[in-house]
C-alpha positions as CSV (number, residue, x, y, z in Angstrom):
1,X,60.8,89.5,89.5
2,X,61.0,87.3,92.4
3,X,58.7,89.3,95.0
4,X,55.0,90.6,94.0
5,X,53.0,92.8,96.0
6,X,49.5,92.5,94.3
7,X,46.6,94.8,96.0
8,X,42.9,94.5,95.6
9,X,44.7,90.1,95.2
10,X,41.1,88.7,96.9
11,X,39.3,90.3,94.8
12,X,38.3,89.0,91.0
13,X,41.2,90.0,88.7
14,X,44.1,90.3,91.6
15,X,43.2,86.6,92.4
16,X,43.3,85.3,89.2
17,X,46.6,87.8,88.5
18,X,48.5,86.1,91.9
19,X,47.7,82.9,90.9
20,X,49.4,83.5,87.8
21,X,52.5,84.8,89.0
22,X,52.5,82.6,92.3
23,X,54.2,79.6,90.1
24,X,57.2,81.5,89.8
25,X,57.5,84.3,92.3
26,X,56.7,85.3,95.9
27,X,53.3,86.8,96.3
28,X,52.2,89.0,99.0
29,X,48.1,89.6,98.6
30,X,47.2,92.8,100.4
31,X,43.4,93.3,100.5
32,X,40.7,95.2,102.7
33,X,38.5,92.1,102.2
34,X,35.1,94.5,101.2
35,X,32.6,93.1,99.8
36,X,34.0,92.0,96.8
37,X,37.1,90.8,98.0
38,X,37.4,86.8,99.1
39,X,40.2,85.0,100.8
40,X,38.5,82.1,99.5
41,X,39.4,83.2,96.0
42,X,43.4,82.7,96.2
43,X,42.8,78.7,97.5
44,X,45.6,77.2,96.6
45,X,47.9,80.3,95.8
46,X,51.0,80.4,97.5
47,X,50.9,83.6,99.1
48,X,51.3,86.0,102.1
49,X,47.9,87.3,103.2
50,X,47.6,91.0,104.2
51,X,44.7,92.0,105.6
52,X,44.5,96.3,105.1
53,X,43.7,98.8,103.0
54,X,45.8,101.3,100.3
55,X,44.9,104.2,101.7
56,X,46.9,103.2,105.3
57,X,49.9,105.0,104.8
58,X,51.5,103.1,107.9
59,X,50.8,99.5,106.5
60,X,52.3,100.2,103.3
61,X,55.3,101.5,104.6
62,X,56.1,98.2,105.9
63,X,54.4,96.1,103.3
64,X,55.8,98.0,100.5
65,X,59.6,97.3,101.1
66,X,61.3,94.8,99.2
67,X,59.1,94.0,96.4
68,X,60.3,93.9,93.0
69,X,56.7,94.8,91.5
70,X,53.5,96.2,93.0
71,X,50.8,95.8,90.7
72,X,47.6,97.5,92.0
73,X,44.0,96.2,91.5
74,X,43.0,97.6,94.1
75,X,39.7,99.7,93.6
76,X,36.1,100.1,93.7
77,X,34.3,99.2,90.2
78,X,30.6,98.9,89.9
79,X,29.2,102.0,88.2
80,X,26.4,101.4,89.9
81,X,27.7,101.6,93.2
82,X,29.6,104.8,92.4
83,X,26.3,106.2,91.0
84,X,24.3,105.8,94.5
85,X,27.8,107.1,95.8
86,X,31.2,108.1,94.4
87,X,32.9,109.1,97.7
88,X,34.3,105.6,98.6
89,X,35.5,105.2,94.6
90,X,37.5,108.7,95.6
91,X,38.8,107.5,98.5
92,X,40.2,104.5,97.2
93,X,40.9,104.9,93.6
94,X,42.0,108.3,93.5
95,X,43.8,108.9,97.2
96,X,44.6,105.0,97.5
97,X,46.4,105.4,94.5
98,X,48.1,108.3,95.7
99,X,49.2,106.3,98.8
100,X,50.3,103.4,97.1
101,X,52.4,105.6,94.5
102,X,53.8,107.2,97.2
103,X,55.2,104.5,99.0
104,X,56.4,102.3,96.1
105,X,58.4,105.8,95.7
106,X,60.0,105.8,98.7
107,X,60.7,101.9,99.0
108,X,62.5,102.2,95.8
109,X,60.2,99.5,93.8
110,X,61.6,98.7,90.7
111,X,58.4,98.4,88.5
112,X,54.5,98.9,89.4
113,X,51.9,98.6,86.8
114,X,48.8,100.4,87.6
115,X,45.8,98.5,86.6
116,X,42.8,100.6,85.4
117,X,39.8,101.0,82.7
118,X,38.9,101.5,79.0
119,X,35.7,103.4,80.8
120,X,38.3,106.6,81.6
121,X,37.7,107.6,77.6
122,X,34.2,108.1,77.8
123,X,32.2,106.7,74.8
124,X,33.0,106.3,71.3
125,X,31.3,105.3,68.6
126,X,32.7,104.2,66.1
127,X,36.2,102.9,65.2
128,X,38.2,102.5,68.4
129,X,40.9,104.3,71.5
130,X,44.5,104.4,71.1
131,X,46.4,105.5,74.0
132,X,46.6,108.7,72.9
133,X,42.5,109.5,73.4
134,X,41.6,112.1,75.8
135,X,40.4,110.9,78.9
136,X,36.1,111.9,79.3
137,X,35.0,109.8,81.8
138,X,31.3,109.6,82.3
139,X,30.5,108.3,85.6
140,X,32.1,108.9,89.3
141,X,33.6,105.0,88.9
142,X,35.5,105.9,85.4
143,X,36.7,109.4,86.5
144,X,37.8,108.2,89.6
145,X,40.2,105.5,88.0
146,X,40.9,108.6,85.6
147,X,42.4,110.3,88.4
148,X,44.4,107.6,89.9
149,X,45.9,107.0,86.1
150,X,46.9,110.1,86.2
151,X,48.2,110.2,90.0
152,X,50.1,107.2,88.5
153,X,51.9,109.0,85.8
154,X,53.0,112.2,87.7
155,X,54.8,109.8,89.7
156,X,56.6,108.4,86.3
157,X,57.0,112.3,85.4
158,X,58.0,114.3,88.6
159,X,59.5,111.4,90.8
160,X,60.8,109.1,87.9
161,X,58.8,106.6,89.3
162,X,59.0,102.9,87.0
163,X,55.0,102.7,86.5
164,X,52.9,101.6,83.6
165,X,49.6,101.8,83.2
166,X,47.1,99.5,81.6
167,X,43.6,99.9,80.6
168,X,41.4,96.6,79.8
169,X,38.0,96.3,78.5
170,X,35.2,94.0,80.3
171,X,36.5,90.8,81.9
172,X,34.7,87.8,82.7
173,X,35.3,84.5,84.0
174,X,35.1,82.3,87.4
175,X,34.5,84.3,90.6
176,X,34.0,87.4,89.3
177,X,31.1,89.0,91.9
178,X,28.0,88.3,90.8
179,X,27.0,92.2,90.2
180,X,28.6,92.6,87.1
181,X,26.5,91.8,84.1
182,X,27.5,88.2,83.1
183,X,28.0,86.6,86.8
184,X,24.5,88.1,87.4
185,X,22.6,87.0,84.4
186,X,24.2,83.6,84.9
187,X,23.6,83.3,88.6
188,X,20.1,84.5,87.7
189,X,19.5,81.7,85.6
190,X,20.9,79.1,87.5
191,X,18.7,80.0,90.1
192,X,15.8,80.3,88.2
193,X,15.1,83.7,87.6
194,X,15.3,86.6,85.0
195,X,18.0,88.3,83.6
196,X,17.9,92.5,83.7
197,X,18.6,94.2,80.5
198,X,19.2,97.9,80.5
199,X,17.9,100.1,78.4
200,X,17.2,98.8,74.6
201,X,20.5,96.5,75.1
202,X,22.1,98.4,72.7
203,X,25.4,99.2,74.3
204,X,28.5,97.3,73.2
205,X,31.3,96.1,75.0
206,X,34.3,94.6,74.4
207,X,35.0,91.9,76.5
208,X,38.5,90.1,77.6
209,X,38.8,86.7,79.9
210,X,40.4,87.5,82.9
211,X,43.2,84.9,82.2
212,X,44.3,87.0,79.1
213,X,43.9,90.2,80.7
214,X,46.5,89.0,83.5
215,X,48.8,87.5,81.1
216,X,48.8,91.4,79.6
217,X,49.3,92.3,82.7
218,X,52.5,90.3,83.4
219,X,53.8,91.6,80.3
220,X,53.4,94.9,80.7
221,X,55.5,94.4,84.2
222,X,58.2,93.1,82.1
223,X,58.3,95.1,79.3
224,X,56.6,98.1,79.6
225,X,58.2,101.5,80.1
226,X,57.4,104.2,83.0
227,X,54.9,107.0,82.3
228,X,53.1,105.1,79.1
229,X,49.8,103.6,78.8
230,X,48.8,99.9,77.4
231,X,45.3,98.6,76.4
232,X,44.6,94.9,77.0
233,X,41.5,93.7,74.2
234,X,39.2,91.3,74.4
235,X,38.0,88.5,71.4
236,X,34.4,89.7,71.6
237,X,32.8,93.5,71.0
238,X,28.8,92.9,71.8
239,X,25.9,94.6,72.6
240,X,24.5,93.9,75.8
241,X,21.4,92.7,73.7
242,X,23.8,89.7,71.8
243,X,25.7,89.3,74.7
244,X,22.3,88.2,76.8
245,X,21.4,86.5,73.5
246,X,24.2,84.0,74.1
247,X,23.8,83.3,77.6
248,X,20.2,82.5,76.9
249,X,21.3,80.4,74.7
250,X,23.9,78.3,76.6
251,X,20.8,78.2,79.0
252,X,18.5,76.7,76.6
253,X,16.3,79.6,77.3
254,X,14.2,82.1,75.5
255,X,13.5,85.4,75.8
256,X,11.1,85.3,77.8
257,X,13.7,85.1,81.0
258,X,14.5,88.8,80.1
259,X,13.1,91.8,82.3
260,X,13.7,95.0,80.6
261,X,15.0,97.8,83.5
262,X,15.3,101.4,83.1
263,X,18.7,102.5,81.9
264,X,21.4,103.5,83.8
265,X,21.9,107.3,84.2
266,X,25.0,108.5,81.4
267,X,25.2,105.1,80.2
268,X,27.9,105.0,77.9
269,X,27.4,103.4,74.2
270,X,30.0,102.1,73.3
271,X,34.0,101.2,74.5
272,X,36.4,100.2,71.8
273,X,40.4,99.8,72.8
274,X,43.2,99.5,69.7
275,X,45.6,97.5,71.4
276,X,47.9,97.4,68.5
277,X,50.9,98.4,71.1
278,X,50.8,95.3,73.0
279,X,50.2,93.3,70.4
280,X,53.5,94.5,69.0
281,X,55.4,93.4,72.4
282,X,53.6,89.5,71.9
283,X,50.1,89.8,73.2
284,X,47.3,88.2,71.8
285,X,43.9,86.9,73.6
286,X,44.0,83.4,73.8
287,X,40.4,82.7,75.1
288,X,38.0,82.8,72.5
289,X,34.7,84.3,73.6
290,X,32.3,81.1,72.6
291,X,35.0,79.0,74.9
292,X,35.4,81.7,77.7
293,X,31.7,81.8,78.1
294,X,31.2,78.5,78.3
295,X,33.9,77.3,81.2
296,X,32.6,80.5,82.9
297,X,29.0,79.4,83.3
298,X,30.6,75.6,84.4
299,X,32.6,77.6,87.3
300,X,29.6,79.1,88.3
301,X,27.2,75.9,87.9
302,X,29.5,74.2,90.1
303,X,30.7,76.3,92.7
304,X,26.8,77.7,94.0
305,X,28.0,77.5,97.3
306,X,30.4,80.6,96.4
307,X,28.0,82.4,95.1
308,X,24.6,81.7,96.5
């Protein structure tokens, strides 16, 4: 695949997944640049910069043409956000998706992969999702990437369009946007102030390094057939609760840094994925969590002036 289309590529995962692929392919980054999105992110990425968004049917029928794979990452993803508000999570994960779908169609794109959530089952808790579990999203974020997923494989059924799907647990790692739980506890810290923990920090995640979750990425692009759905597992299930128990601890710091905070309305319990498919095609996480965490908290000591 020698020419990539990657959307949502300023943003935390489409950064990290060009900069992966840039080493042997030509990237094209298309991005709306919101909040969370950051040219400054794909430094030293070769790459053609697109500034525009996926719901602009008009851009992507020039952009579009001529790739060999559009993978999209483009979407809004705070829960938070899409609590105060879902209509912009619509708008762009649902309709963008359409858009995007639409014009890989008619451009004749070989392969997309569309890049979504293990937040689209809902909660589970115990044992863990194949990709045969109902979809019961819980909040306007997850059903919103619900509804793009399934956007995306209507146009594998009806159009014969070549798109798979992937659905990932938590990632982490460096410039990630310092609202989601570990970039904020960490920039928190650094800066000398305490940590919010929802609820009774009882709800458990499974989390994945962004650098394994793109290399599950990539091979889903290359191996993965049109219509079907692959998870992409982390090396570390926590509760919130051990989770801000370890970053304490890389801190040197007690509990004492912890403010407990209201809960967040439907908060789900717990997210499991079996990813015993990929693993069968050659995928395993090679970040271990202890090591993840670690380099991640470096990135951000280091790079304040990105953050701050």
């Amino acid at each position: 695949m020698t020419n990539i289309l990657v959307t949502g590529g300023a943003g935390f995962i489409g950064s990290h997944f060009a900069r992966l692929v840039a080493r042997d392919a030509e990237v094209t980054v298309l991005d709306k640049l919101t909040y969370a999105g950051n040219r400054r992110n794909l430094d030293g990425v070769r790459h053609t910069f697109v500034h525009g968004d996926i719901c602009d049917p008009d851009l992507l029928g020039e952009v579009v043409p001529g790739h060999d794979l559009v993978v999209n990452l483009a979407a809004e993803s705070h829960v938070d956000r899409s609590i105060a508000g879902g209509a912009e999570f619509v708008r762009t994960n649902v309709l963008g998706t359409q858009t995007l779908m639409e014009a890989c169609l008619r451009a004749g794109v070989p392969k997309v992969v569309q890049v979504s959530t293990d937040e689209v089952y809902g909660s589970i808790d115990e044992g863990s999702w194949d990709e045969a579990a109902p979809l019961a999203p819980r909040s306007p974020y997850a059903a919103s990437k619900a509804g793009g997923d399934l956007i995306a494989r209507a146009y594998a059924v009806t159009h014969g369009l070549n798109v798979s799907i992937t659905r990932c647990g938590n990632n982490y790692g460096p410039a990630q946007f310092p609202e989601k739980v570990i970039p904020l506890f960490v920039t928190n810290l650094l800066s000398g102030r305490k940590v919010p923990l929802y609820g009774d920090g009882g709800n458990v995640r499974d989390w994945v390094h962004v650098s394994d979750h793109c290399a599950g990425i990539r091979l889903v692009a290359e191996s993965g057939e049109p219509g079907e759905v692959y998870h992409i597992a982390g090396a570390a299930e926590l509760s919130n609760r051990e989770l801000t128990g370890r970053i304490l601890d890389a801190f040197g710091k007690g509990w004492e840094q912890v403010e407990p905070v209201a809960d967040r309305k439907g908060h789900d319990r717990r997210y499991s994925l079996d990813d015993g498919r990929l693993r069968a095609m050659g995928y395993r996480p090679a970040i271990a969590f202890e090591q993840g965490l670690k380099d991640t908290i470096r990135w951000y000591a280091e790079h304040r002036d990105w953050w701050a």
